[in-house]
Structures are given as C-alpha cells and as structure tokens.
C-alpha positions as CSV (number, residue, x, y, z in Angstrom):
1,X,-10.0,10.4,32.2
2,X,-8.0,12.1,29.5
3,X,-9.3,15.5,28.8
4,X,-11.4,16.8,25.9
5,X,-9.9,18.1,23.0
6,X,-10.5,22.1,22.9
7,X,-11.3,23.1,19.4
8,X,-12.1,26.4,18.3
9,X,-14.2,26.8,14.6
10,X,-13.5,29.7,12.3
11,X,-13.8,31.5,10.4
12,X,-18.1,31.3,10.7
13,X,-19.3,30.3,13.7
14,X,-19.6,27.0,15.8
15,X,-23.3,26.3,15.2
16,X,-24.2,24.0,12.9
17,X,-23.2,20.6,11.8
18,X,-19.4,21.2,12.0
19,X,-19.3,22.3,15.7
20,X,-22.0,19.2,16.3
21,X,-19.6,16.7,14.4
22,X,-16.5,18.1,17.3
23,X,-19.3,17.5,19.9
24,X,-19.9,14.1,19.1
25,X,-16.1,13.2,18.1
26,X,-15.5,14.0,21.4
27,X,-13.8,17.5,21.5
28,X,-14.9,20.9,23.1
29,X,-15.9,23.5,20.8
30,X,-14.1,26.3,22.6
31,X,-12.7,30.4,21.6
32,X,-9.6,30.9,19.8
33,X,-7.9,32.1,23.2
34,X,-8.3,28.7,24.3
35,X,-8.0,26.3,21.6
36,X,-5.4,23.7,21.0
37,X,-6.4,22.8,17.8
38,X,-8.7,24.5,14.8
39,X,-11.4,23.9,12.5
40,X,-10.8,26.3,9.4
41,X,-14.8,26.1,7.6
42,X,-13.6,28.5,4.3
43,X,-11.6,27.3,1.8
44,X,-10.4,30.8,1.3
45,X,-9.0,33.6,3.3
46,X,-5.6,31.9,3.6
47,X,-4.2,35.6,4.3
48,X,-6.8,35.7,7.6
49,X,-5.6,31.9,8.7
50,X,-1.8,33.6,8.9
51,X,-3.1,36.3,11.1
52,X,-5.4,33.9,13.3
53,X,-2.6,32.0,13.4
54,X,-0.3,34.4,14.6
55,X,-2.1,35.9,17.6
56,X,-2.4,31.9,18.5
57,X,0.7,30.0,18.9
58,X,-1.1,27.5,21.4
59,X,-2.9,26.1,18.1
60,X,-1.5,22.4,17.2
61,X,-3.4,20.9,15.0
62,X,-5.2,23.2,11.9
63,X,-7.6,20.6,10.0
64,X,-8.5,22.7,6.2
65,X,-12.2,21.6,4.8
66,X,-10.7,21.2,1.4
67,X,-8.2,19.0,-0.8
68,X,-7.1,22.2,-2.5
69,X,-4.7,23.8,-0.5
70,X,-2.6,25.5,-2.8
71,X,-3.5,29.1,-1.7
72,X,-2.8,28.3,2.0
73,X,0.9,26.8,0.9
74,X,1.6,30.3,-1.9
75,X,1.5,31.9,1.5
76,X,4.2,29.1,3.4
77,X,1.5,28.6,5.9
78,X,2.6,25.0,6.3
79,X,6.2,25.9,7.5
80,X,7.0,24.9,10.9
81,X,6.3,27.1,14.1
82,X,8.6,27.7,16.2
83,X,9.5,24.5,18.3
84,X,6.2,23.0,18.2
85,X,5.3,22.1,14.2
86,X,1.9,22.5,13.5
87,X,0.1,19.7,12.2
88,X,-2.2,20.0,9.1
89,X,-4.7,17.9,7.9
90,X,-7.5,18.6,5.1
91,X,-10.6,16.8,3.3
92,X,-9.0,15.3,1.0
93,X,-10.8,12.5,-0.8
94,X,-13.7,12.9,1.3
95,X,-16.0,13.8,-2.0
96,X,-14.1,11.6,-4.1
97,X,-16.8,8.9,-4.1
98,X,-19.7,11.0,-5.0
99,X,-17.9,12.6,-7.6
100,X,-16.3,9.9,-9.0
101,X,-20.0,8.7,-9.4
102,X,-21.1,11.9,-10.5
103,X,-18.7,12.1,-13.4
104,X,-19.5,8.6,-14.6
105,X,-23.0,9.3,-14.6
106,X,-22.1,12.7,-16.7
107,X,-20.2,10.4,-19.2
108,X,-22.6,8.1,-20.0
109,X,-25.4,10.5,-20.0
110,X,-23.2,12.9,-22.7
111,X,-22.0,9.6,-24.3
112,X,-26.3,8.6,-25.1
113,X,-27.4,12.3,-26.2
114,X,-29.0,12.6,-22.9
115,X,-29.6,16.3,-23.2
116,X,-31.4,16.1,-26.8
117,X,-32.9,12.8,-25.5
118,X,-34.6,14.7,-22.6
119,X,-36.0,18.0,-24.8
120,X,-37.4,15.8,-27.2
121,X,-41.3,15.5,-27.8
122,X,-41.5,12.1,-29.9
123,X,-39.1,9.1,-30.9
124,X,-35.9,10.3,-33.0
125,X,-33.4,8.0,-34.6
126,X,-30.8,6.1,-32.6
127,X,-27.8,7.9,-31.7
128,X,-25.6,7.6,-28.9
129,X,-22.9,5.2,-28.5
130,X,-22.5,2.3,-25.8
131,X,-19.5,1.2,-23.9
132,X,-20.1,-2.4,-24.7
133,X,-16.8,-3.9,-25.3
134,X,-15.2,-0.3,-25.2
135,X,-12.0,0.4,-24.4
136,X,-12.0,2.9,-21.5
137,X,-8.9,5.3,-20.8
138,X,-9.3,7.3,-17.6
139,X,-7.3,10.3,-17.0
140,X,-5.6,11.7,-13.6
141,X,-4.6,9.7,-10.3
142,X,-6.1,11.1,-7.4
143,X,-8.7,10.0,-5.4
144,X,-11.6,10.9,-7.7
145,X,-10.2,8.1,-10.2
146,X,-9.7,5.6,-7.3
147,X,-13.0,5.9,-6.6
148,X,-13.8,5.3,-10.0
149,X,-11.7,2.4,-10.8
150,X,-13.0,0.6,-7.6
C-alpha cells in the first residue's frame, strides 16, 4: 500500500475546506516538521514562504493558491534547492471559467445601459446596442479568454 502523502497547510490553519480537499485527495494533513509537500492558502507573504522554506528543506512539492506569482518569483523563490528541485504548482486557470462568464455578462450588461436600465422608475427610449452581426475583438491570451472563446 503506498503511503499517504504528508502535507502540511500554511500559512492559516488546516481546518476548513482546504485541509478537507487533502483529506479526501488522499494525503495527510500533517506539521511543517513533517511534511513532504505544502499547501501555501495566502497569495501574499512571499517573504514568510522563503523563511518557511528554509527551516524545511524536506518540502518537495509547494502548490501556490494563485495564478499570480510574480511576487513569489521578485524574490527567486522558484530557483532550485539544493540537489532536490522543488516542484511548484499554482491555481492557475482554476477561476478562468467563472470569470470569463462573469466578464461577458459585465459586457453585455454595460453594452444595454444596464445600470440606468435598473434605476429607472418608467419606460425610457431605446438605447443600448446589440451584438447582432457584430464583430467581436477580444483582448489577452490566457485562460480567462479560452474560457471565453470556448
């Protein structure tokens, strides 16, 4: 039987849905002494993941809640770690679905005069503009426009 997984959750604590969702993926939710791998639940405090880090060289695997890691690699976080690299993974284009949907539904409702639309108190004249036969341009690549296009 192959061992489970021991996975330690900072910086808040284990309760909750995160340290339930390692539960039922099939890892231990364990302390940082004893970890092999890490749930990080703030997408900030980069500066506090290097000195977790440090004190824990048995940590192989950091997974990041966030797509945006940019603060995390300012701080060359992702280098490697002595013989053993770390691996990183993070959320990316786990929200790109929702918000992808999200922003169409903020498009369309700006694109009808939604906000006068809902203030008003009797029938106004027509405004808004359709996308009937529109052309549509769509900016940026990432995963929030995938979803979009799909």
């Amino acid at each position: 039987m192959t061992p489970q997984p021991r996975i330690a959750i900072a910086p808040q604590p284990a309760a909750g849905w995160i340290g339930q969702a390692v539960v039922d993926g099939g890892g231990q939710v364990t302390s940082i002494a004893e970890a092999e791998a890490l749930v990080w639940t703030s997408p900030r405090g980069a500066d506090d993941l290097v000195a977790l880090l440090a004190g824990a060289p048995q940590i192989e695997w950091v997974q990041l809640p966030w797509a945006g890691v940019e603060d995390f690699a300012a701080l060359g976080i992702f280098a490697p770690a002595g013989p053993a690299e770390r691996r990183w993974t993070c959320g990316k284009g786990v929200y790109a679905e929702p918000v992808a949907e999200h922003a169409l539904a903020l498009g369309l409702a700006g694109l009808r005069d939604f906000p006068e639309r809902v203030r008003a108190t009797s029938w106004g004249r027509q405004t808004g503009r359709s996308l009937y036969d529109a052309r549509v341009t769509i900016v940026g690549g990432g995963g929030i426009t995938e979803a979009l296009l799909d």
